[in-house]
C-alpha positions as CSV (number, residue, x, y, z in Angstrom):
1,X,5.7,-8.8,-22.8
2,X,9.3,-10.6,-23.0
3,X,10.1,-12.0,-19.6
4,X,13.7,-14.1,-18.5
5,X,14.4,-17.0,-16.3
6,X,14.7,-15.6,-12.3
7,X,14.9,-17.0,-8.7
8,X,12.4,-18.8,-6.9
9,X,11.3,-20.2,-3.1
10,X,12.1,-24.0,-2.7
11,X,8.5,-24.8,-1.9
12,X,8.0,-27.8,0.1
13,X,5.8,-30.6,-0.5
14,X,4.1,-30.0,2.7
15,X,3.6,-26.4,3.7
16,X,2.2,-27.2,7.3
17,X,5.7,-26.1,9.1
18,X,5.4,-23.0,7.4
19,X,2.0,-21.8,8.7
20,X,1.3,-19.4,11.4
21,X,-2.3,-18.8,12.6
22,X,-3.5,-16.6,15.3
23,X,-6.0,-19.0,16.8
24,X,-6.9,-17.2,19.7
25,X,-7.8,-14.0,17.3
26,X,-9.4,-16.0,15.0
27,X,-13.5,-16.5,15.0
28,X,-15.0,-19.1,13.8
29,X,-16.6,-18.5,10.3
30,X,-20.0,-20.3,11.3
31,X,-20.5,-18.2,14.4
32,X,-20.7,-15.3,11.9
33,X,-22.7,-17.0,9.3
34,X,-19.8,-17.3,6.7
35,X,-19.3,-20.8,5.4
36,X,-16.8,-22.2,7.1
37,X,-16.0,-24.4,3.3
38,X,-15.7,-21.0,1.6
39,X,-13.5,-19.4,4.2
40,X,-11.3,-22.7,4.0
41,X,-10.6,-22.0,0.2
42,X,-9.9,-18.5,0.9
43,X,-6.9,-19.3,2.6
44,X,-5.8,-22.3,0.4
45,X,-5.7,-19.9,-2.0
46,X,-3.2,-17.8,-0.3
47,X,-1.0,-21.0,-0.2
48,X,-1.4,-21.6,-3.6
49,X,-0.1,-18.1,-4.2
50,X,2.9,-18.7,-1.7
51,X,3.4,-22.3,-3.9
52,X,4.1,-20.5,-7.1
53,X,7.6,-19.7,-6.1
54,X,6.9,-15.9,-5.6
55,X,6.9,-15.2,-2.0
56,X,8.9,-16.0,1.1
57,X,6.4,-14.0,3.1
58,X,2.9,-13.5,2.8
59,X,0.7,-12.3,6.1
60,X,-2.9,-12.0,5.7
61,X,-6.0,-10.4,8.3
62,X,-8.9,-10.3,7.6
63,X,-11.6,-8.5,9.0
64,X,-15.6,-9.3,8.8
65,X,-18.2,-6.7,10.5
66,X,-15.0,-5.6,12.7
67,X,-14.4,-9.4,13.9
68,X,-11.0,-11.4,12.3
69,X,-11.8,-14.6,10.7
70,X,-7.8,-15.3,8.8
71,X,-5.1,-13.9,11.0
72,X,-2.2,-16.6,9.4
73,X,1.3,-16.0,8.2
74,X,2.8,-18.3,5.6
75,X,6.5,-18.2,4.7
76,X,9.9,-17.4,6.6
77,X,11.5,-14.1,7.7
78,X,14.9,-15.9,6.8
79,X,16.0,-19.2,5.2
80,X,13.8,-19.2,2.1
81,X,14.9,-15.9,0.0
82,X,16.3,-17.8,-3.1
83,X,19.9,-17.7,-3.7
84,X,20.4,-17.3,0.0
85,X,21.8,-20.2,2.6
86,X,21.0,-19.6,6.2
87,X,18.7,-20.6,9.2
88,X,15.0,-20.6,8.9
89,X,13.5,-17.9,11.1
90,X,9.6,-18.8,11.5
91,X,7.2,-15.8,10.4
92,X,4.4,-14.9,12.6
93,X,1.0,-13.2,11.4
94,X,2.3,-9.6,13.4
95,X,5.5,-9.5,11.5
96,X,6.5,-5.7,10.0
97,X,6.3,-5.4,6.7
98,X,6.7,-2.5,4.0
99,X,3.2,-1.5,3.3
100,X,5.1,0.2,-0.4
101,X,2.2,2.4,-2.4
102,X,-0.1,1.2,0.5
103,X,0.9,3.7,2.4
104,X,-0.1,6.5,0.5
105,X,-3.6,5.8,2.0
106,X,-2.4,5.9,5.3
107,X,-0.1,9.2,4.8
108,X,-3.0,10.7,2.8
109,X,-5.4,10.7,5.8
110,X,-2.8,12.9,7.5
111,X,-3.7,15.7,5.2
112,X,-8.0,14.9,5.8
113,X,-7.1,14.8,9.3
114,X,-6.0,19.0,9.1
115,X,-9.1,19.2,6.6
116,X,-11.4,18.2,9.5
117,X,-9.8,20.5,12.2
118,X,-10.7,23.2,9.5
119,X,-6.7,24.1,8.5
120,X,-7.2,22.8,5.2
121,X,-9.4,22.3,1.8
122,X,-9.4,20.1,-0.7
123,X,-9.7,22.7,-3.2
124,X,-6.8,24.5,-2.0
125,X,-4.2,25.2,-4.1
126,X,-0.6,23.9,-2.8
127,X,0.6,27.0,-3.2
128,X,-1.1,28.3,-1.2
129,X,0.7,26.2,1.8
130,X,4.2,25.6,-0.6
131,X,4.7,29.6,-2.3
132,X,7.7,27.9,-4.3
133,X,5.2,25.1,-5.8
134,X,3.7,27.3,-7.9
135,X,7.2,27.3,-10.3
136,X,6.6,26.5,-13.9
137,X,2.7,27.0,-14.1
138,X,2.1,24.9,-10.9
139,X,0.2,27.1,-9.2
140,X,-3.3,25.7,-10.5
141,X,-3.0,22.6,-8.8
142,X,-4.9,22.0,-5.6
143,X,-4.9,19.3,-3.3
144,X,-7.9,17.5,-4.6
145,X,-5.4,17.2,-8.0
146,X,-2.2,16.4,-6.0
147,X,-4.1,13.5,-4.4
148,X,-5.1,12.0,-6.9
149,X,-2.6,12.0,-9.0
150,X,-3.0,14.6,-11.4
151,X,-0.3,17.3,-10.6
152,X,1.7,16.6,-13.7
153,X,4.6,15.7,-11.4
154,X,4.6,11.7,-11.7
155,X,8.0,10.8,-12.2
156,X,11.2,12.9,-11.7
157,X,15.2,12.3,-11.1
158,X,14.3,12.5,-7.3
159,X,13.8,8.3,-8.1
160,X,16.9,8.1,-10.1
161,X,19.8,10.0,-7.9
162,X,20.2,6.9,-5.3
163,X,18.3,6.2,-2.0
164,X,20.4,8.6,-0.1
165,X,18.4,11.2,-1.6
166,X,15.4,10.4,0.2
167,X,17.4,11.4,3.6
168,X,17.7,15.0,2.6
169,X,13.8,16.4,2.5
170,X,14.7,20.0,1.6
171,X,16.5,19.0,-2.0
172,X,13.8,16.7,-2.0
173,X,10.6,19.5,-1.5
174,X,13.0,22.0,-3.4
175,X,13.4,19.4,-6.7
176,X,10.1,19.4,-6.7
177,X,8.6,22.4,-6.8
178,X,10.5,23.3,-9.3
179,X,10.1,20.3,-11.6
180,X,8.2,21.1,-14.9
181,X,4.7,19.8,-15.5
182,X,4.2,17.0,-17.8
183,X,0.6,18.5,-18.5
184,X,0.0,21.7,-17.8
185,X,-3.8,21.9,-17.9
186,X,-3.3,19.3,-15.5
187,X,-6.2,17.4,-16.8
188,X,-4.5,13.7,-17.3
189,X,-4.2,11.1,-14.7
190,X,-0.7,9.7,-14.4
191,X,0.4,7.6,-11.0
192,X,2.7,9.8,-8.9
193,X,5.0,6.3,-7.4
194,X,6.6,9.2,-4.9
195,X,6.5,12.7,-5.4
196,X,3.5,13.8,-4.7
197,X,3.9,12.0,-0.9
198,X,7.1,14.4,-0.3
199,X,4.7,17.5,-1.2
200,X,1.5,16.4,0.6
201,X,4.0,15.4,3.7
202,X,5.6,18.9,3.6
203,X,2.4,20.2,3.7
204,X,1.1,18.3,6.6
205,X,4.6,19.9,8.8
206,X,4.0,23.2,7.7
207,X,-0.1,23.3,8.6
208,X,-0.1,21.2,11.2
209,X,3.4,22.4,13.0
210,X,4.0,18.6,13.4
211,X,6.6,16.1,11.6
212,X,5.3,14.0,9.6
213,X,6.6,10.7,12.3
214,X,4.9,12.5,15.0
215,X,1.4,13.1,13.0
216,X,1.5,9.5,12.1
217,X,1.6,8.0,15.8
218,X,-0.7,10.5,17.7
219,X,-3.7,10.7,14.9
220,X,-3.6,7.7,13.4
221,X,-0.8,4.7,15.0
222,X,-1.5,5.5,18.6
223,X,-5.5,5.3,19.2
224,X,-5.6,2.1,16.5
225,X,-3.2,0.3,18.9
226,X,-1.1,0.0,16.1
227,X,2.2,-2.2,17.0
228,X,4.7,-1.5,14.4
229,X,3.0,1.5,12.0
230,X,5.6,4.2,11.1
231,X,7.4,5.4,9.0
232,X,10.6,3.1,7.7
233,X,12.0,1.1,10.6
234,X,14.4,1.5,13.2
235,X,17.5,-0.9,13.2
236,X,16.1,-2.9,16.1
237,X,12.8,-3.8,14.1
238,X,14.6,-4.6,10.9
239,X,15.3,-8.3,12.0
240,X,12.1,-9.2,12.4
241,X,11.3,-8.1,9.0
242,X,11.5,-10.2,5.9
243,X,13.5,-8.6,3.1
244,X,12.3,-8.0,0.1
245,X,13.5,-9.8,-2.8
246,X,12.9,-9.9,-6.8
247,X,11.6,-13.1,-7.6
248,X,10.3,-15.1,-10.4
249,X,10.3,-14.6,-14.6
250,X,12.4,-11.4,-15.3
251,X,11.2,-8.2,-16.9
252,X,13.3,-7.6,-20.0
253,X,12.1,-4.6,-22.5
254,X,9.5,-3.1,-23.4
255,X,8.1,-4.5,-19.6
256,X,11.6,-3.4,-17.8
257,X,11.0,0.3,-19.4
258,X,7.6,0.4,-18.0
259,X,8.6,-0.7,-14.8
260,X,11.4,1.7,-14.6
261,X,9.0,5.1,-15.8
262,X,6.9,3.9,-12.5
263,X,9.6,3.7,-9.7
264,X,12.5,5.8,-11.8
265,X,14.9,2.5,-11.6
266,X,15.3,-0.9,-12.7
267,X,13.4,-3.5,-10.8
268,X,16.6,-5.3,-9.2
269,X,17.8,-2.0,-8.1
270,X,14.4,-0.6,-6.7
271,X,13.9,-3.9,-4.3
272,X,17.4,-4.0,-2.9
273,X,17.3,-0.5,-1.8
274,X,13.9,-1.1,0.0
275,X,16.4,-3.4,2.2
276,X,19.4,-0.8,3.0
277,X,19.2,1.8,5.8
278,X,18.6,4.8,3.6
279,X,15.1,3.7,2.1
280,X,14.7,2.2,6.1
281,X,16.1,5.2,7.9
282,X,14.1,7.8,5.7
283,X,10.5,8.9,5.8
284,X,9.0,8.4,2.3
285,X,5.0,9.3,2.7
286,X,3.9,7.3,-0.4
287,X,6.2,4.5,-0.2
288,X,7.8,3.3,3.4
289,X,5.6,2.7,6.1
290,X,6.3,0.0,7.8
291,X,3.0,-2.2,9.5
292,X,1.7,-5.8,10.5
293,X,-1.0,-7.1,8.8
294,X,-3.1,-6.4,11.9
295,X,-1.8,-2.9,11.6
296,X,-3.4,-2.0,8.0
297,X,-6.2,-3.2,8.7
298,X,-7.3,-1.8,11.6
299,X,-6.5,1.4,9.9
300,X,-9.2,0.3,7.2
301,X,-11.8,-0.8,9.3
302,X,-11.7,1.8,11.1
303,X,-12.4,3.6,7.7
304,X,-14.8,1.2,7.0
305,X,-16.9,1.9,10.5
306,X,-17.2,5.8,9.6
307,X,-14.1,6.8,11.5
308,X,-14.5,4.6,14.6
309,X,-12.7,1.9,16.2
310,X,-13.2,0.2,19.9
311,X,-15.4,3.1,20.7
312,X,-13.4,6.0,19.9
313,X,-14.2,8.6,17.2
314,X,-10.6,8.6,15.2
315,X,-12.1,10.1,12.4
316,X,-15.2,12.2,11.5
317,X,-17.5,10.0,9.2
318,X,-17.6,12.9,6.7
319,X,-14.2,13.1,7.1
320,X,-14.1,9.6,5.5
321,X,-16.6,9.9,3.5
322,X,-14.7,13.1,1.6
323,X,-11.4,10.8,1.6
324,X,-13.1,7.7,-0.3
325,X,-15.2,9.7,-2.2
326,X,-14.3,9.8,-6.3
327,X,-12.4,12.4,-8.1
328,X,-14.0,12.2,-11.5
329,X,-14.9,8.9,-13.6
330,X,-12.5,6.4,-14.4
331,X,-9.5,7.3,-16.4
332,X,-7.3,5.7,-18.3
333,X,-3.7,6.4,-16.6
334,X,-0.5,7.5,-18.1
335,X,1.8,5.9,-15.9
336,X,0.5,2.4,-15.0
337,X,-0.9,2.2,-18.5
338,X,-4.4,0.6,-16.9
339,X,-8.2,2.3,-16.5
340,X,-8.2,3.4,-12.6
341,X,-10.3,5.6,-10.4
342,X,-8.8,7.4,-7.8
343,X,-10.0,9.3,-4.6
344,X,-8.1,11.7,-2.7
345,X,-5.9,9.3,-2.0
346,X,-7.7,5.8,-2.5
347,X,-7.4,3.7,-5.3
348,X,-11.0,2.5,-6.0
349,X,-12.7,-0.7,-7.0
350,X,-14.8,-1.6,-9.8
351,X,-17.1,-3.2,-11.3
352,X,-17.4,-6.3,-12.9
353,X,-13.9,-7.0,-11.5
354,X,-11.2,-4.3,-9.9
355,X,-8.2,-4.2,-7.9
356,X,-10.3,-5.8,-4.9
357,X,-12.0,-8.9,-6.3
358,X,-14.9,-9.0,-8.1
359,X,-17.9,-6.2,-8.1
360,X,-15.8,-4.5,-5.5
361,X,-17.3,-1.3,-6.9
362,X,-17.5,0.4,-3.2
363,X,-14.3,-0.7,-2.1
364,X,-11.7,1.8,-1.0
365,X,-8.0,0.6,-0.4
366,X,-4.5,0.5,-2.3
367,X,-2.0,-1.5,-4.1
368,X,1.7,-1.9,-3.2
369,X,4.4,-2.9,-5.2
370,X,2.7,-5.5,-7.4
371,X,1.2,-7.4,-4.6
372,X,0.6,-5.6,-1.5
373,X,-3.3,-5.4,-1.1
374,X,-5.2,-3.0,1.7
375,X,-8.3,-2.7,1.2
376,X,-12.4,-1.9,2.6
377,X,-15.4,-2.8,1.0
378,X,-18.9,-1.8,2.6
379,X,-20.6,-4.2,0.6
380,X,-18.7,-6.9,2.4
381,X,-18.4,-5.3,5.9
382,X,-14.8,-6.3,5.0
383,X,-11.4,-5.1,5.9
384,X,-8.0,-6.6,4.2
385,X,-4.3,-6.3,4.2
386,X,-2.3,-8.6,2.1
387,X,1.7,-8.6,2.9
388,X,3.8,-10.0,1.0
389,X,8.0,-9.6,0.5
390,X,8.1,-11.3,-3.1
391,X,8.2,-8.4,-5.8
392,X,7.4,-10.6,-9.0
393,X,5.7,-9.6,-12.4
394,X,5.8,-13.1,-13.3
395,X,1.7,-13.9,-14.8
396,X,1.7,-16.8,-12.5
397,X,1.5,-14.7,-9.5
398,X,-0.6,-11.7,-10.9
399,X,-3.3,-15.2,-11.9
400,X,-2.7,-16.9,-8.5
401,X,-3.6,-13.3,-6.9
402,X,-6.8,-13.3,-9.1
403,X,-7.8,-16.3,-8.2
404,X,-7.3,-15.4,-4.4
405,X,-9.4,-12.2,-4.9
406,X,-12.3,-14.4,-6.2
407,X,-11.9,-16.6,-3.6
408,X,-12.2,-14.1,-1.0
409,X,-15.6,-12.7,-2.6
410,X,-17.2,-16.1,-2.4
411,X,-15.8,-16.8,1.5
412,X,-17.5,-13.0,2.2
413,X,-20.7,-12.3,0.0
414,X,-22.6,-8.9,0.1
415,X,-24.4,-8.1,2.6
């Protein structure tokens, strides 16, 4: 891995004035028999993570047995991108961020939401819903498949023909359907970055009779209490959001050609569309929805409490239980090059250590542009979301994030 100089956050000594925390959400770790020592560390490691440079925007929640202990922000929404001079704006733990890949979950749950009222089956083939999917042998592939990431359709020139693209749905859907297969026995995982969002999202219009904005606030954004959750973000919202910036050690080949096969452009390119108005304008299912901290995870602990939250049946618990629930053994995938295990929309944890901390082997949640991080695990009665704007490859953050993640599992043991 060959990496090049890049740009980093002038970190000060002290990072007190940066802090934000939510004090009247906050519990106190004691009254919930945490130790309040452990919990303490927890977060210190989220600052060591913002001193590496990386990130000039990190908000954290964190939810134990439905109750936040961390609701802090660390970091500016202006005045500390590098490379940039202007006033510091102060970032508060309910700024919108772009939950990236994260929202795959989220949109994903959309489609389980027709599978409970009975309008749909995992097992149904999308052509059955999409006739014109079935081009080029496509007509095997069912849902189940789609979702988890083994419709043969990871990466296509839909990434590569500009952001604008993303504003025209039909060319998008039509592109699509009528892209070849990269394995047509359709038996290989390989991580679909966007694609198979725009088909499960086409889906979800043409079942439900609904766009896919509209599905999002009445099923899902609307009884969470959601502030910000949608789909990109409208002009007015877009100052309050950090932008998102590359940051740290460069990827130069062969990491810059991995990169590249996973979001269809170069790095730089990638992050500075994710700050223009046709990435923010558009609605991109597996890539742009825009959320709080507090947003995500209420979403996942809602998940995590079989489907309720304040009282209110959101979702069936079978419901959930058939979204979390594993789509074959752990596979080695062809895209991100790493052993993962996928639900029907859920990246998984593992055992001895996974995308969630150690033994997170129950844990359901999802990974966002590097270092994004939404996640449950029942084991912990735990629900997380991780923002961050910094999009870094740089070891030093991917170690700093590990050494988070570890320090979260010993603030919030099993049960």
């Amino acid at each position: 891995m060959q990496l090049m100089p890049g740009a980093y956050v002038r970190v000060p000594k002290n990072l007190r004035s940066l802090v934000s925390v939510d004090t009247a959400a906050e519990a106190l770790p004691a009254e919930m028999g945490l130790n309040p020592r452990k919990v303490a560390a927890a977060w210190r490691a989220v600052e060591d993570l913002f001193a590496t440079g990386l990130h000039p925007a990190i908000t954290l929640v964190v939810k134990r047995h439905g109750r936040t202990v961390l609701k802090r922000a660390i970091g500016a929404v202006r005045g500390l991108d590098p490379g940039v001079d202007e006033p510091q704006v102060a970032l508060q733990p309910d700024a919108p961020m772009c939950l990236f890949s994260a929202s795959k979950s989220i949109s994903a749950l959309l489609v389980h939401k027709l599978i409970e009222d009975g309008k749909l089956s995992l097992d149904d083939r999308v052509a059955a819903y999409i006739p014109e999917f079935a081009a080029r042998g496509k007509h095997r592939v069912t849902l189940r498949e789609l979702m988890a990431h083994r419709a043969a359709i990871p990466s296509l020139t839909v990434e590569t023909q500009g952001a604008e693209l993303l504003n025209n749905w039909d060319v998008l859907i039509a592109t699509l359907c009528a892209a070849r297969p990269v394995d047509r026995e359709f038996r290989q995982q390989a991580y679909h970055a966007l694609t198979a969002g725009f088909i499960l999202g086409e889906i979800v219009q043409r079942v439900g009779q609904i766009s896919l904005p509209d599905a999002l606030e009445q099923w899902i954004a609307r009884p969470l209490g959601c502030q910000h959750l949608q789909y990109g973000a409208p002009p007015v919202l877009r100052a309050q959001m950090p932008r998102n910036v590359v940051t740290g050690l460069r990827p130069v080949w062969p990491l810059s050609v991995y990169i590249r096969s996973i979001i269809g452009v170069d790095m730089d390119e990638g992050v500075s569309a994710t700050n223009e108005d046709p990435f923010l304008s558009a609605v991109v299912p597996a890539g742009n929805l825009t959320a709080s901290a507090e947003d995500a995870s209420r979403v996942f602990q809602m998940l995590l409490d079989g489907g309720r939250f304040e009282g209110r049946q959101i979702f069936k618990p079978e419901t959930v239980a058939r979204a979390i629930e594993p789509v074959g053994p752990i596979q080695f995938d062809r895209t991100l090059k790493v052993p993962l295990r996928f639900s029907a929309g859920f990246m998984l944890g593992e055992k001895p250590f996974g995308l969630f901390g150690p033994q997170s082997q129950r844990a359901f949640g999802h990974l966002g542009f590097v270092n994004v991080l939404c996640w449950a695990d029942p084991h912990r009665a735990l629900s997380v979301a991780l923002l961050t704007s910094g999009k870094s490859v740089s070891p030093n953050g991917l170690w700093h994030t590990a050494l988070w993640l570890r320090a979260m599992a010993h603030a919030f043991p099993k049960l």
